[in-house]
N, C-alpha and C positions, 0 to 999 in steps of 0.2 A: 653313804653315797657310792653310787659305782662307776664304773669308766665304762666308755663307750669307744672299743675299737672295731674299723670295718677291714673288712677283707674285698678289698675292690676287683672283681672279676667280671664288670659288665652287668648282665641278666644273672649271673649265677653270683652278686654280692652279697653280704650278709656282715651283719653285726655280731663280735663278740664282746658280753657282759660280763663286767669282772668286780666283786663286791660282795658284802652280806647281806644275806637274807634274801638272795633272788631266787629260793625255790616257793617260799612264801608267797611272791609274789608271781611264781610258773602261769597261776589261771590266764592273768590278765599280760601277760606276756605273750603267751602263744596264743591265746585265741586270735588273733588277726591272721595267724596263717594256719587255720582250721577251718576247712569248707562244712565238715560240719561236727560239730562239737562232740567228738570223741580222739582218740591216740590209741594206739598200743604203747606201753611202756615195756621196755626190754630192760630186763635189770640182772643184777646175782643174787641170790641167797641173802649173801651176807648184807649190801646196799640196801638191798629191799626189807629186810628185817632190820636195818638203823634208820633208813631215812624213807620208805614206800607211805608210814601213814601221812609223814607231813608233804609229802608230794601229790600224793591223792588228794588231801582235804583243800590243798590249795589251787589244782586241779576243778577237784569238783564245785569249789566253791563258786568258781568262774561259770558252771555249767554244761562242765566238760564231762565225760566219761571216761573212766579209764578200765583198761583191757592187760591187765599184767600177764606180761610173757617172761618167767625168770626161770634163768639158767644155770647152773651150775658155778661157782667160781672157778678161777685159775686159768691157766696158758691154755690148758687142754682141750676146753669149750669152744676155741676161736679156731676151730674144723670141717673139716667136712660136715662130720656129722653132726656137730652143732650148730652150721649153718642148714642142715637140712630140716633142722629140729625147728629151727627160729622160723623159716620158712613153712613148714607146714602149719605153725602153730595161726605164723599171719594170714595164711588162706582159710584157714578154720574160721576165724575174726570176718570174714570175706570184706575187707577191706579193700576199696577200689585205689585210685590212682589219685584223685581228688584228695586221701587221708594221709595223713600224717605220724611216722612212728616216731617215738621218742628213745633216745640211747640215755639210761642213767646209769652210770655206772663209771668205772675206769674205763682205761684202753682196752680191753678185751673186748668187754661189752661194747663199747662203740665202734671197734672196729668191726664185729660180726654184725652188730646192729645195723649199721652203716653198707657194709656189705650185701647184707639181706632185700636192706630198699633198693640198694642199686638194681639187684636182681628182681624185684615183686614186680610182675608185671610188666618188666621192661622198664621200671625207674619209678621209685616213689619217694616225696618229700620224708628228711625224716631232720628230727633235733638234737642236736650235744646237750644233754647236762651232766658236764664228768665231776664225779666223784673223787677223785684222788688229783694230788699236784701233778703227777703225770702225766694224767689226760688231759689238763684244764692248759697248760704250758706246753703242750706239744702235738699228741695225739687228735685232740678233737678238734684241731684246726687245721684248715686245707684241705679235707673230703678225700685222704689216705685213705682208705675201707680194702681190708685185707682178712683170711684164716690163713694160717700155717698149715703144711706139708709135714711128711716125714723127710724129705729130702730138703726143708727148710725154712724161714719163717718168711710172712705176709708174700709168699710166692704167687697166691692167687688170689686177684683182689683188682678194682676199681677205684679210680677217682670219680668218688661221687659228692658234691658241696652238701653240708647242712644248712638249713635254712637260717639256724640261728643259735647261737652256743651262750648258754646262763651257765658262767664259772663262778658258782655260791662257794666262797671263802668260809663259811660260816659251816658247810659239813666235811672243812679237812679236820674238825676239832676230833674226829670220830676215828681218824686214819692213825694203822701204829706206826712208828718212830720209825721201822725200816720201809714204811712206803713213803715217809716224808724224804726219809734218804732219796729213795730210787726216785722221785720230781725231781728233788735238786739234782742231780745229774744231769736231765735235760734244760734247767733252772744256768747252772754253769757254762753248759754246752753255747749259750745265747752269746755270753762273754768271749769265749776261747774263738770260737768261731769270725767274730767280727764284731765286736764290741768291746774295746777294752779297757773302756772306763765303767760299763757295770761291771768286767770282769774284779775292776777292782776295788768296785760297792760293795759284791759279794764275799769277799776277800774279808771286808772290815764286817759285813752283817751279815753273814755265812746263820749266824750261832741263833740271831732273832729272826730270820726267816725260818729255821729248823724247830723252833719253840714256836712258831704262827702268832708272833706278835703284830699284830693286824696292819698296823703302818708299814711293816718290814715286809709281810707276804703282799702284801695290797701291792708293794712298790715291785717284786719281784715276779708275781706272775704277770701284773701288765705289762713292763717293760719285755716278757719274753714273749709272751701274744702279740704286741706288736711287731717286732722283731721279726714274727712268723709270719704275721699278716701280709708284712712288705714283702717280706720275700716269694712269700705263696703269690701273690699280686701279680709278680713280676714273669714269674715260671711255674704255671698251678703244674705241670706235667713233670716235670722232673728232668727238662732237657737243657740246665744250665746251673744257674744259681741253687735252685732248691736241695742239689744233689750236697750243697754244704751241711744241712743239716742233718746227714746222715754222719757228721764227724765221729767218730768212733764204735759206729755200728757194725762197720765190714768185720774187723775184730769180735767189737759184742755176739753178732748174729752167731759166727761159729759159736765162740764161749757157751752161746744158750743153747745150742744144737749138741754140741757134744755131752753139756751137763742135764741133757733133756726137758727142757723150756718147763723145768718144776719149780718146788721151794728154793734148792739147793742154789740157784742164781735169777734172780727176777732180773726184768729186763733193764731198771734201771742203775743196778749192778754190775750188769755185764757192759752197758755203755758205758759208766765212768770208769770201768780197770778198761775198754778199749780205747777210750781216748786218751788215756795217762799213755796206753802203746802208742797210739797213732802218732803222738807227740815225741815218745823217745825211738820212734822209726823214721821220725822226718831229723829229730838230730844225728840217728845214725847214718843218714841218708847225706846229711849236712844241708839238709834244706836250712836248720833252724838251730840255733846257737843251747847248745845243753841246758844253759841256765833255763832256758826256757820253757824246754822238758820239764825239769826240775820246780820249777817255778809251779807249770800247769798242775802237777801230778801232786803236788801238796798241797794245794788251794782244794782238790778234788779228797785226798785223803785228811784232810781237815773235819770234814762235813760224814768221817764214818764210811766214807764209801773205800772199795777196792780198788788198789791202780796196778796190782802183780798178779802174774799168772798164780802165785804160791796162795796169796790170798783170796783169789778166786775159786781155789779146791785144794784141795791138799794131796790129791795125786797128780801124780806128772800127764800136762797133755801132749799129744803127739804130733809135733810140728806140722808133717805132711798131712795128716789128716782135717786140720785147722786150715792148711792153705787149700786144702780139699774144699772145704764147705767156703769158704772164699769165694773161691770160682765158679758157686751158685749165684753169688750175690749178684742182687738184680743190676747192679750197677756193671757190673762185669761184660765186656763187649769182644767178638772172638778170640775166646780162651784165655787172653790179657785180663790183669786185675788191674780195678779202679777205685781207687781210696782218696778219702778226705785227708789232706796230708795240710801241715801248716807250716807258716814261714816266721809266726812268731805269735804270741799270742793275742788274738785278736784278728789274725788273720791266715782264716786258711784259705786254700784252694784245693779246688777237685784234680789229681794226679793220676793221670790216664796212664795202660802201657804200665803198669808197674812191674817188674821181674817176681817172678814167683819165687822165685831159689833167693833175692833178695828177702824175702820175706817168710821164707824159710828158714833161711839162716839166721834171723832176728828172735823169731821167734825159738829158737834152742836158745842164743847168751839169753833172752829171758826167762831159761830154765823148760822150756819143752824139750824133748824128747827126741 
């Protein structure tokens, strides 16, 4: 059985599917929003060498044609020049405005994928089918479509909706153990944020959503789709509420910039050690009572993830350089930092106007430089 959550935006609403065995059933899914029975599929490597034959046969079986477009894995594809790449390949396809591309894959893939329709032609329909807990729980909902910069991450990028997101439970069996990690991070994030009775579902079944035991992921990714959904609903743009779910990205984003958006710290590593900070900068801050800190940062390093800078590299970062890349962050408004700061778990809020020398100086007691 699967769930059916909508993302209510008017003309631009759309259903996310959350269950097993919905790539099985992709034919008869997407074709209602196919003028005519073909896709480009945008995938990686590695996606496309575990799950492309059963996507295609059930694809094709509906009558569909499929057009694979696969890129490269890792952070490093979500580029310029892999957006230029995606982009030539769909004009090659000559692919009108009428068609439909498909994103399978993680975050990266959807994000460039996602990114690419916005730009074909001036906007073209395209679909989520993500691949990993990270994209199914976070990424592929809301019409984020971003590449990274050397001067930062998803700095150039669109909100563009997908049409329609199939979150098949059924190919994270395929995913390793540290990308189940990096999901639960934004899996958590749902809790800390403003939820704080899944926060402390998770708490007690941290251990069977990380083992994909079916009733335990089933319950954990829909609970955090919708979560997304309402809030996307509310503020698709990112000019109130939405900026909550960047809780511990301002942090992450440097972390990934400075460690070079490689193996060395995926992105959903770098979000759970920045919101163990975000949370012991609000109790230094005294927005938020230590225990609570405390509280957050071991429910986070329970589940295997990182919550210290020492943990996140083993050489020292350089505090001003971190508050450097801060100050790119999109959130960021004349020259003032803006962070997701919390008042206790379960409830944060967006904190405008933050002092940079505050947070400079935080980040040395936690051992930078």
């Amino acid at each position: 059985m699967s769930r059916r959550i909508a993302v209510g935006l008017g003309a631009r609403s759309y259903e996310v599917l959350v269950g097993p065995g919905l790539i099985d059933r992709a034919g008869e899914t997407l074709a209602p929003f196919l003028k005519r029975r073909r896709t480009a599929v945008v995938s990686d490597e590695t996606v496309w060498g575990l799950h492309g034959e059963r996507l295609t046969a059930a694809l094709e079986a509906a009558g569909i044609a499929v057009s694979p477009v696969i890129v490269p894995p890792g952070e490093q594809t979500k580029s310029f020049e892999g957006l230029a790449e995606v982009s030539d390949r769909l004009l090659a396809l000559e692919l009108d405005r009428g068609d439909v591309v498909t994103a399978f894959g993680g975050g990266v893939v959807g994000d460039l994928a996602g990114f690419a329709a916005a730009i074909y032609k001036r906007g073209i329909d395209f679909v989520q089918i993500p691949t990993t807990l990270l994209a199914q729980v976070d990424s592929s909902v809301g019409g984020k479509t971003a590449i990274d910069t050397p001067r930062g991450k998803n700095l150039v990028g669109a909100f563009h909706q997908p049409r329609l997101v199939l979150a098949d439970l059924d190919v994270l069996a395929t995913l390793p153990a540290r990308e189940m990690r990096c999901g639960y991070a934004e899996v958590i994030k749902y809790g800390l944020l403003g939820d704080f009775a899944f926060f402390e579902w998770l708490e007690a079944n941290s251990a069977a959503v990380l083992a994909r035991e079916p009733q335990a992921l089933a319950e954990a990714v829909a609970r955090s789709v919708e979560m997304k959904a309402e809030i996307v609903a509310e503020d698709e743009t990112e000019q109130g509420r939405r900026a909550l779910l960047n809780l511990g990205h301002t942090f992450g984003h440097a972390l990934e910039a400075e460690t070079g958006y490689g193996e060395a710290l995926l992105h959903g590593e770098a979000v759970a050690a920045g919101m163990a900070l975000a949370f012991r900068f609000s109790a230094a801050q005294g927005l938020c009572e230590a225990q609570e800190a405390r509280r957050a940062s071991a429910a986070i390093a329970a589940s295997g993830l990182p919550t210290t800078l020492v943990e996140v590299s083993d050489r020292a970062f350089d505090a001003t350089r971190l508050a450097r890349h801060m100050a790119q962050d999109k959130k960021a408004q004349g020259g003032r930092l803006t962070f997701i700061l919390a008042r206790r778990i379960g409830e944060a809020f967006v904190a405008k106007d933050v002092d940079a020398g505050a947070v400079t100086a935080f980040l040395r007691q936690e051992g930078a430089t």
